[in-house]
C-alpha positions as CSV (number, residue, x, y, z in Angstrom):
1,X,0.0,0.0,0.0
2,X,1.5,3.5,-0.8
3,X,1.0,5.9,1.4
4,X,2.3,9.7,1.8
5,X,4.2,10.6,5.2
6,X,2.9,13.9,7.2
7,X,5.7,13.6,9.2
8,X,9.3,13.0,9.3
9,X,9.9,9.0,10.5
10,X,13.3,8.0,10.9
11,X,12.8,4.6,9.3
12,X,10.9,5.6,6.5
13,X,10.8,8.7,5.2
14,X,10.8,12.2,5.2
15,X,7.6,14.3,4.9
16,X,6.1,14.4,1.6
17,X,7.4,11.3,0.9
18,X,5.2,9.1,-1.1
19,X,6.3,5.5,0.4
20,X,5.1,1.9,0.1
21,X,4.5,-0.1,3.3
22,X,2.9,-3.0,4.7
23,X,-1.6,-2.5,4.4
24,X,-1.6,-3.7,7.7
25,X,1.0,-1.2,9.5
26,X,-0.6,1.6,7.2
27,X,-4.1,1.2,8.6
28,X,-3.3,0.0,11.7
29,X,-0.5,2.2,12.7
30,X,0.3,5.3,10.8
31,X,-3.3,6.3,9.6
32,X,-4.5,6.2,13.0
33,X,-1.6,8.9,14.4
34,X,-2.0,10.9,11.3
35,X,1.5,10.2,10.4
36,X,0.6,9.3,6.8
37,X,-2.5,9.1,4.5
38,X,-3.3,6.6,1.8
39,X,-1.5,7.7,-1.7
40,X,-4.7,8.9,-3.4
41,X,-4.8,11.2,-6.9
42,X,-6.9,13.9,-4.5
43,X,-4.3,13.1,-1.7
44,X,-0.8,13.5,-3.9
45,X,-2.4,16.5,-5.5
46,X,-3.0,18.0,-2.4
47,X,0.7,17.7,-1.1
48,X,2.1,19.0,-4.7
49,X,0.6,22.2,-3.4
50,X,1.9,21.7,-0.2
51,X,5.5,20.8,-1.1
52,X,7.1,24.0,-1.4
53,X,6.6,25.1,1.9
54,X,7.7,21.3,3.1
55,X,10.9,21.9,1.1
56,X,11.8,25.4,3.3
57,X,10.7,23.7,6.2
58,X,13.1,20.9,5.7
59,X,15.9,24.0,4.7
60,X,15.6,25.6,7.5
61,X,15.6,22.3,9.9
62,X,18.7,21.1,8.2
63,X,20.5,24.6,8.5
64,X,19.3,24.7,12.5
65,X,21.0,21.2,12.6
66,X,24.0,22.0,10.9
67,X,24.6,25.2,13.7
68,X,23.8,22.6,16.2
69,X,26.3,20.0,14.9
70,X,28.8,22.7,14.7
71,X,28.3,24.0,18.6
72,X,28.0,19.5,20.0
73,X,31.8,18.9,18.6
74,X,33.1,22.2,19.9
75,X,31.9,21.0,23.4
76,X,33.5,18.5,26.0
77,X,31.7,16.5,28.2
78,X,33.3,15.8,31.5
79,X,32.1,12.9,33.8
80,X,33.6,11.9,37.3
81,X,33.0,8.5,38.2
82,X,34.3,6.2,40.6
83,X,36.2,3.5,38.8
84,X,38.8,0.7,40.0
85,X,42.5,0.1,39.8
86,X,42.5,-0.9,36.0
87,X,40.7,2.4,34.9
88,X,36.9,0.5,34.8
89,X,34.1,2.1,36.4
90,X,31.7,0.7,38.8
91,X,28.9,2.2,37.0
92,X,28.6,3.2,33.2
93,X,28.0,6.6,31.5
94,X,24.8,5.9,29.7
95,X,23.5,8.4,26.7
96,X,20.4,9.3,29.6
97,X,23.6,10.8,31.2
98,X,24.7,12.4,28.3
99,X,21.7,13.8,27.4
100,X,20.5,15.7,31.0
101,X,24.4,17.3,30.8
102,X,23.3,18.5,27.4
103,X,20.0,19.9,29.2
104,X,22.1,21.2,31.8
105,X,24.5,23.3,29.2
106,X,20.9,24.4,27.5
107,X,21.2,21.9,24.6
108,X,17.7,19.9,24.5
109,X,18.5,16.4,22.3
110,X,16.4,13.5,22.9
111,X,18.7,10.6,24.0
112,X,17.6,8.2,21.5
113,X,19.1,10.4,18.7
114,X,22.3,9.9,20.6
115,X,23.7,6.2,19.0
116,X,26.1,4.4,21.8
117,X,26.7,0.8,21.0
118,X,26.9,0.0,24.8
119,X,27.2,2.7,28.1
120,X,30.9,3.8,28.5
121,X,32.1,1.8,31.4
122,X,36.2,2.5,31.1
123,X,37.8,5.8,31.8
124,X,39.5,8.0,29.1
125,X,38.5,10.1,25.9
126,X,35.3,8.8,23.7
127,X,33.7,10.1,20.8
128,X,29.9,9.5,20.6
129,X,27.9,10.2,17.4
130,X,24.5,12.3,17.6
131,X,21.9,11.9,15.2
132,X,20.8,15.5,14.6
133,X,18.5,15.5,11.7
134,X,18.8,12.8,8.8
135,X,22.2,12.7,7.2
136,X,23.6,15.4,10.3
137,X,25.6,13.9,12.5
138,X,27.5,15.0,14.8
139,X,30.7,13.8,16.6
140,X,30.6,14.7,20.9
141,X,33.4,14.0,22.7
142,X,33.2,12.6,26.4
143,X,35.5,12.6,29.1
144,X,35.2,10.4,31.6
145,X,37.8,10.8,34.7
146,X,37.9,9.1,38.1
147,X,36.2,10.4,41.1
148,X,38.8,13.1,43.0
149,X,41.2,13.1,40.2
150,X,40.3,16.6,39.3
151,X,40.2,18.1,43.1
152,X,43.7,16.5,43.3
C-alpha cells in the first residue's frame, strides 16, 4: 500500500514522501496517528501544493541542525565517576547521562538520537555520534575521569 508521510519517521521517510509499506501497518499504525494518509490522486495533489513550503521547512531544519552539529563537537563533556584500579568504572556513562548534561549546558537532544553501542564503562576520551537530523551527524566527545582526580 503507498501511502504519503505527514511527518518526518526515521525509518521511513521524510515528509512528503510518497512510500510503500505494509496495508496492515498503514491502517493500523500510521493512519491512526496521522502520520501518513493513503497515496490517493486527490491526496498526492494536495501535497504537490503543499511541497514548497515542506521543502523550506526541511531547509531551514537542516541549517538549524548543521549550527547545532557545529556547537556538540566544539563541546567537552566531562564525567567523574568512581572506577577501580584498572581504569573500569563501577557504573557506566549511559546516553540518559549524556543527554541531562546537554540539558544542563541548554542543549535539549532526545537521548535516543544519541547512538552508543553500549554505556561507556572504562575511563579515558570517547567520541559519541548524535543523530541531529537525517544525514547530520554530529561527533561529541566525552571525558570520563575518576572520582577526586580533578580536586587532586
Amino acid at each position: 500500500m503507498e501511502v504519503i508521510l505527514q511527518e518526518d519517521m526515521n525509518d521511513l521517510g521524510l515528509e512528503g514522501d510518497v512510500i510503500k509499506v505494509a496495508k496492515g501497518y498503514a491502517r493500523n499504525y500510521l493512519i491512526p496517528r496521522n502520520i501518513a494518509v493513503e497515496a490517493t490522486a486527490q491526496n498526492i495533489k494536495a501535497f504537490e501544493q503543499k511541497r514548497k513550503k515542506i521543502e523550506v521547512r526541511r531547509l531551514k531544519a537542516r541549517e538549524d541542525a548543521e549550527g547545532l552539529k557545529r556547537q556538540l563537537e566544539q563541546m567537552v563533556l566531562t564525567f567523574s565517576h568512581k572506577a577501580g584500579e584498572e581504569g573500569k568504572l563501577y557504573g557506566s556513562v549511559t546516553s540518559m547521562d549524556i543527554a541531562s548534561e546537554l540539558e544542563n549546558k541548554g542543549i535539549s537532544i532526545d537521548r535516543k538520537r544519541i547512538s552508543m553501542e553500549g554505556p561507556i564503562k572504562i575511563l579515558g576520551e570517547h567520541e559519541v555520534p548524535v543523530k541531529i537530523y537525517p544525514e547530520v551527524t554530529a561527533s561529541l566527545k566525552i571525558t570520563v575521569e575518576a572520582e577526586g582526580k580533578s580536586e587532586e
